[in-house]
N, C-alpha and C positions, 0 to 999 in steps of 0.2 A: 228680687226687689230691684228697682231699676236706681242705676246711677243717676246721683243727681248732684248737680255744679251749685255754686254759689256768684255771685256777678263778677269774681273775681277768678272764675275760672276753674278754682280750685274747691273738690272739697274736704279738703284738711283744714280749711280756716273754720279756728274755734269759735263757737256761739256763746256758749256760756258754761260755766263747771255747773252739771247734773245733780250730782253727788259726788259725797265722801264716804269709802267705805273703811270699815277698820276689822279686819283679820282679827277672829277671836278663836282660843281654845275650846270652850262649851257656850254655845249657841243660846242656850236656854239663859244661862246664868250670866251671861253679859246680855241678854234684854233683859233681865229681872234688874240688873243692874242701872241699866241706864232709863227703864221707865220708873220703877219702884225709888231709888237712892237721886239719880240726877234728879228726875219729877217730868220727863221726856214725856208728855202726855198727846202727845198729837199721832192720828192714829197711823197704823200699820197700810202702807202702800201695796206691799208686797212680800210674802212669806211663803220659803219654801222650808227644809229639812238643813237645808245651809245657809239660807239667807233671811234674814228681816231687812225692812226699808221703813224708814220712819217717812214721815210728811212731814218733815219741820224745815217751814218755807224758810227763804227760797232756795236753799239746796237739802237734799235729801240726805237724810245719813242711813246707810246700811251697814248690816254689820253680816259680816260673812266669815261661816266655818273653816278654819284653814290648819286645824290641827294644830304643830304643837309651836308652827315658829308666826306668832300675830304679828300683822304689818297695816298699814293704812297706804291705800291709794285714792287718789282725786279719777273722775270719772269727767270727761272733758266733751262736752256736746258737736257736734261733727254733722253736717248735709247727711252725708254719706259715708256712713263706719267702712264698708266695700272698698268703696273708691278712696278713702283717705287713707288703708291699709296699703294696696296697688301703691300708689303717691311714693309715702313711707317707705313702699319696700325699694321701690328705685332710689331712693337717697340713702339708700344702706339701714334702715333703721331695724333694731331684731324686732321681730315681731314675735313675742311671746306666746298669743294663742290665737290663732285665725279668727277672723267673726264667728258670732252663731247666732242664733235667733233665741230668747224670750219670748212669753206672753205678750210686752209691754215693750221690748226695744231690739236693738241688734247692737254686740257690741264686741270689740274686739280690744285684746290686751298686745300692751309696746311697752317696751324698756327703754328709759332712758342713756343718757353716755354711761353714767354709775350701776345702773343694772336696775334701777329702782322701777316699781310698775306703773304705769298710766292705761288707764279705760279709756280707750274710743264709742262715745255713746252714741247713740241714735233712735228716741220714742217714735214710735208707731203714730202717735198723733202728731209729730211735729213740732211738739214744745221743746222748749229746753230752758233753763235754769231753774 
């Protein structure tokens, strides 16, 4: 995928938060939770074996498999996940888990100064928030 800049030169400048995802122990029974009990009725974006993504505009909640220690990260809309990782790494930042590609985006995980995780997102069409 080819790099692409923002008019400000850089593309680490945020667009918009994507999603929220939050770390669950059993997959199943925290969507049965939050469509069935919350009343989360807006349909499914995106599901795999570790992941649901709701459509509940305008940012997406996913909830993703993570065994036994649940966390929540924000998913943060970026030009280019690629290039804002590059960017990042010259400023010292850890970079958790390199890009990889999705059906639907490319996305890369960063830790903050506290260790805490943040999503570099980037849709396949362009959108974001």
């Amino acid at each position: 995928m080819e790099s692409k800049t923002t008019q400000e030169g850089t593309a680490l400048k945020v667009r918009a938060i994507d999603f929220v995802v939050s770390g669950v122990s059993d997959l199943e029974r925290a969507k049965t939770f939050y469509r069935d009990v919350l009343g989360i009725e807006d349909p499914i974006l995106f599901e795999d074996p570790e992941w649901v993504e709701f459509d509940t505009k305008p940012v997406a909640l996913a909830l993703m498999h993570s065994g036994s220690k649940p966390s929540t990260m924000v998913a943060l809309a970026v030009a280019d996940v690629r290039a804002a990782v590059e960017e990042l790494r010259q400023k010292g930042v850890t970079i958790v888990r390199e890009p990889f590609d999705t059906p639907v985006c490319v996305m890369a995980l960063i830790a903050d100064p506290d260790g805490n995780p943040i999503v570099l997102h980037q849709r396949r069409d362009g959108t974001a928030g």
